[in-house]
C-alpha positions in Angstrom: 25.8 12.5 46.0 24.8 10.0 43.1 22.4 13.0 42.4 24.4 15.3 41.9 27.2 13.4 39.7 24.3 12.5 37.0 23.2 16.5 37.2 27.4 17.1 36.6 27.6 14.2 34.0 24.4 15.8 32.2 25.5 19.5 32.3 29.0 17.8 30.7 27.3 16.7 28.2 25.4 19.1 27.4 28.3 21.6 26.7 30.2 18.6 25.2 27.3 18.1 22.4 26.7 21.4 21.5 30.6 21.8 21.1 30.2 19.0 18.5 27.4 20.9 16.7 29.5 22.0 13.1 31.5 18.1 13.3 27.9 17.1 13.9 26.9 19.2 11.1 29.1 17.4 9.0 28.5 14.4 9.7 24.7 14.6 8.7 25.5 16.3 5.1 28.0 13.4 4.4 24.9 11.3 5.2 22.5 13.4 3.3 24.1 13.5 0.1 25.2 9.7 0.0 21.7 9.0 -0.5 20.3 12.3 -1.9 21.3 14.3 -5.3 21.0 17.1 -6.6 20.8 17.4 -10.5 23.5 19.2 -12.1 25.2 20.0 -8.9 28.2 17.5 -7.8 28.0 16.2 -4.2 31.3 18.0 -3.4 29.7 21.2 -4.2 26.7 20.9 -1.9 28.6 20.1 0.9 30.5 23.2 0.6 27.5 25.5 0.2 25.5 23.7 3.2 28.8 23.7 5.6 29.0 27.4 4.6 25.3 27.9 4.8 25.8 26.3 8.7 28.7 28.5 9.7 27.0 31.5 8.1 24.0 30.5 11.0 25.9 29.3 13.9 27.4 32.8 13.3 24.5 34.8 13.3 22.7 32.8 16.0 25.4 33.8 18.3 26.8 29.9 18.9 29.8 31.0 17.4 32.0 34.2 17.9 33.8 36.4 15.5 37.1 35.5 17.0 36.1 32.0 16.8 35.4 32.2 13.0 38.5 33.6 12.4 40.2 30.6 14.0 38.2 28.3 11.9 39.0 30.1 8.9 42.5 29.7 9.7 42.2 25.9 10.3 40.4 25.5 7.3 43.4 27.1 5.5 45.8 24.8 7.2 43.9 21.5 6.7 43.7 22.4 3.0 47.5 23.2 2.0 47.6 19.7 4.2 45.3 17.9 1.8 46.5 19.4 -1.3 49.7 17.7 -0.1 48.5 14.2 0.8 46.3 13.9 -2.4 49.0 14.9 -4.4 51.2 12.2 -2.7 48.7 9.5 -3.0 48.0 9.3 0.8 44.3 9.6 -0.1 41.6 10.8 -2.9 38.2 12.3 -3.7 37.0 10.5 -6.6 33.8 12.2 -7.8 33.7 15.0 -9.8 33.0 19.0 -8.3 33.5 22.2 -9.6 35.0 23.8 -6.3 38.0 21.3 -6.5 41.3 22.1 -6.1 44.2 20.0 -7.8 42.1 17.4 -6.9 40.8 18.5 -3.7 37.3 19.8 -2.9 37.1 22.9 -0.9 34.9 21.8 1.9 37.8 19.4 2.9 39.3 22.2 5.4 36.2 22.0 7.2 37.0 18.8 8.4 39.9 20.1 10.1 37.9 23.4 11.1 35.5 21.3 12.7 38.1 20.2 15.3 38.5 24.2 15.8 35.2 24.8 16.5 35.2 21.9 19.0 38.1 23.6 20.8 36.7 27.0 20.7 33.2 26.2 21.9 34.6 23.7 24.7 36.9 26.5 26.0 34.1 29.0 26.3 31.7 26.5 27.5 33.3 24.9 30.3 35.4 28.5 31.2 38.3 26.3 30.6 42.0 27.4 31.5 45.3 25.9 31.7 48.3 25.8 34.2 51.8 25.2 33.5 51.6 26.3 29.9 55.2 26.2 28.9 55.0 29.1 26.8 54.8 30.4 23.3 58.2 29.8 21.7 58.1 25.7 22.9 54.5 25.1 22.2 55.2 27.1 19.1 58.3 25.3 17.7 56.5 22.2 18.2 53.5 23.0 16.8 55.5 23.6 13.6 57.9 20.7 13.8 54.6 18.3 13.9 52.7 20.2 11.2 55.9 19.8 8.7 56.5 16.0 10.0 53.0 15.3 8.1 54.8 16.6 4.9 58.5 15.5 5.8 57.8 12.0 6.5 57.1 11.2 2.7 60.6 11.8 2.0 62.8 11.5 5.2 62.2 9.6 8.0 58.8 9.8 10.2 59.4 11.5 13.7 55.8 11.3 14.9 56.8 9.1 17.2 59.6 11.0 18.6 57.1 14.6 18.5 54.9 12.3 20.6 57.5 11.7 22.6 58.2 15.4 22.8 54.5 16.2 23.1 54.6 14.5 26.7 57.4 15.9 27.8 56.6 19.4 26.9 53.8 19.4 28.6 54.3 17.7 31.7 52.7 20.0 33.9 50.1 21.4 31.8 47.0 20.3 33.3 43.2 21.8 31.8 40.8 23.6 34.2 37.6 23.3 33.3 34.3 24.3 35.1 30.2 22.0 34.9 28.4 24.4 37.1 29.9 25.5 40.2 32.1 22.3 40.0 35.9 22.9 38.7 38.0 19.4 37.7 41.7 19.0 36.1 43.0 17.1 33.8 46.1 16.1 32.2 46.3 17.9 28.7 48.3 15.2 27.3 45.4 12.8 28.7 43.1 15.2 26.9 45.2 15.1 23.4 44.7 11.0 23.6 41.1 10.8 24.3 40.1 13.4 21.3 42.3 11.7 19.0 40.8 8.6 19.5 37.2 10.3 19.1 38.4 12.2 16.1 40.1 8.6 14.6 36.3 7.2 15.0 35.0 10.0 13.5 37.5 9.4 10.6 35.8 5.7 10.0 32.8 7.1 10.0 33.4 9.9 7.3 35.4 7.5 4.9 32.2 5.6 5.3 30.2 7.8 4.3 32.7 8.5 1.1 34.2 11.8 2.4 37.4 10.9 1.1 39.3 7.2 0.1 42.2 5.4 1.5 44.2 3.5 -1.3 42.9 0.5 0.5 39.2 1.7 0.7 38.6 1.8 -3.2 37.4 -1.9 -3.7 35.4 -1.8 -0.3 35.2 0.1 3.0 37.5 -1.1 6.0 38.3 0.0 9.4 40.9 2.8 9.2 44.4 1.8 10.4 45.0 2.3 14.0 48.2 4.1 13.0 46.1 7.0 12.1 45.1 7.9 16.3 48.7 8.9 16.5 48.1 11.4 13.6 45.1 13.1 14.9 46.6 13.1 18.5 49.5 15.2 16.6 46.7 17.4 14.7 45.1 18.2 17.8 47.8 19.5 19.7 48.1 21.7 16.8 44.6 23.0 17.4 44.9 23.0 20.7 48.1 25.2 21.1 46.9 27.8 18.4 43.8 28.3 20.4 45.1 28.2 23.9 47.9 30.7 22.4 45.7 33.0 21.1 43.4 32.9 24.1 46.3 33.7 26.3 46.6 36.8 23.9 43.2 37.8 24.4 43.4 37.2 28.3 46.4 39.7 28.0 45.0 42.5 26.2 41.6 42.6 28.5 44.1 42.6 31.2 46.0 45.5 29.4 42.8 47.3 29.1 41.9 46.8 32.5 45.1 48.7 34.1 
């Protein structure tokens, strides 16, 4: 029986790390070019050209699908109307200099949220996931939306995160994830599930301001720990993720079915 669990725990992980392989991707260029430059080419720049260079590959290697490009294009278009906003507020900055920047915001900075896209979609194909008790497009959707705009609303009316969090828990009461390591199927929670990658995701977060990514206003004299405050953010931004994906798989579920009859 112990057997068998470290097999399960090691086919998990498996499927787990090369879920993580673009955020993984990341990660390393961050490192690479806090040490390494390039003459005449910004660091902002060759981030972009090596994250597109990797998608470009995990693309043509067959790790990632069309479908699934197109969802991290999307997400890369969302997280990048969201940083115009929050550099433009003051929430955070990228000081060096680039030539693919935008109102003061480099162009590779969607891929950070596109990275937790990728996650998703290689996850969900990986483990054969599934879900029970989804409450639907019209809640999930409305709620998506109300959390998206609360990351813009709350610099000027008060913060509902709390309240969407709130919300979060009770719309999805019953929604539990199916997900399949071998010939093993488990449950979980997706609310659970929301928690436990916004707290990855929030580590993750240290570890890219520390690398210079991007600056908190309290990060310019000298690197600290990123407020705890910011899990509840992520756990928002990943429901996000997570019902645009789930919806759309439900969409593609619908049509094969279509086809089928």
């Amino acid at each position: 029986m112990q057997l068998k669990a470290v097999v399960q725990l090691l086919h998990f992980g498996y499927h787990q790390a090369m879920s993580c392989i673009f955020p993984v991707a990341i990660f390393g260029t961050l490192a690479l070019t806090s040490v390494i430059e390039i003459p005449y080419v910004p660091r902002y720049d060759v981030i972009l050209l090596i994250l597109l260079g990797v998608q470009y590959l995990m693309y043509r290697s067959g790790l990632e699908t069309l479908d699934e490009i197109k969802v991290i294009c999307v997400f890369h278009l969302i997280g990048l109307a969201l940083e115009l906003y929050k550099v433009w507020m003051g929430s955070w900055s990228y000081p060096n200099s680039g030539y693919t920047k935008l109102l003061g915001v480099p162009l590779y900075s969607g891929f950070m949220y596109a990275s937790v896209a990728s996650f998703m979609c290689q996850i969900w194909r990986r483990l054969r996931m599934d879900m029970t008790g989804w409450p639907g497009l019209v809640p999930s959707a409305l709620l998506g939306g109300a959390i998206y705009f609360n990351f813009f609303t709350h610099h000027f009316i008060p913060d509902f995160r709390w309240w969407l969090t709130a919300l979060v828990f009770i719309v999805f009461r019953k929604t539990i994830i199916i997900y399949r390591v071998r010939e093993a199927t488990y449950r979980m929670p997706l609310a659970l599930a929301f928690v436990i990658v916004g707290f990855f995701i929030w580590t993750a977060e240290n570890i890219a301001t520390f690398l210079g990514a991007w600056k908190y206003p309290d990060q310019h004299d000298a690197w600290r720990l990123v407020s705890f405050s910011k899990i509840s953010s992520w756990f928002l931004l990943v429901i996000i993720s997570v019902i645009i994906v789930a919806q759309l798989k439900h969409v593609k579920a619908g049509r094969a079915a279509s086809k089928e009859e």
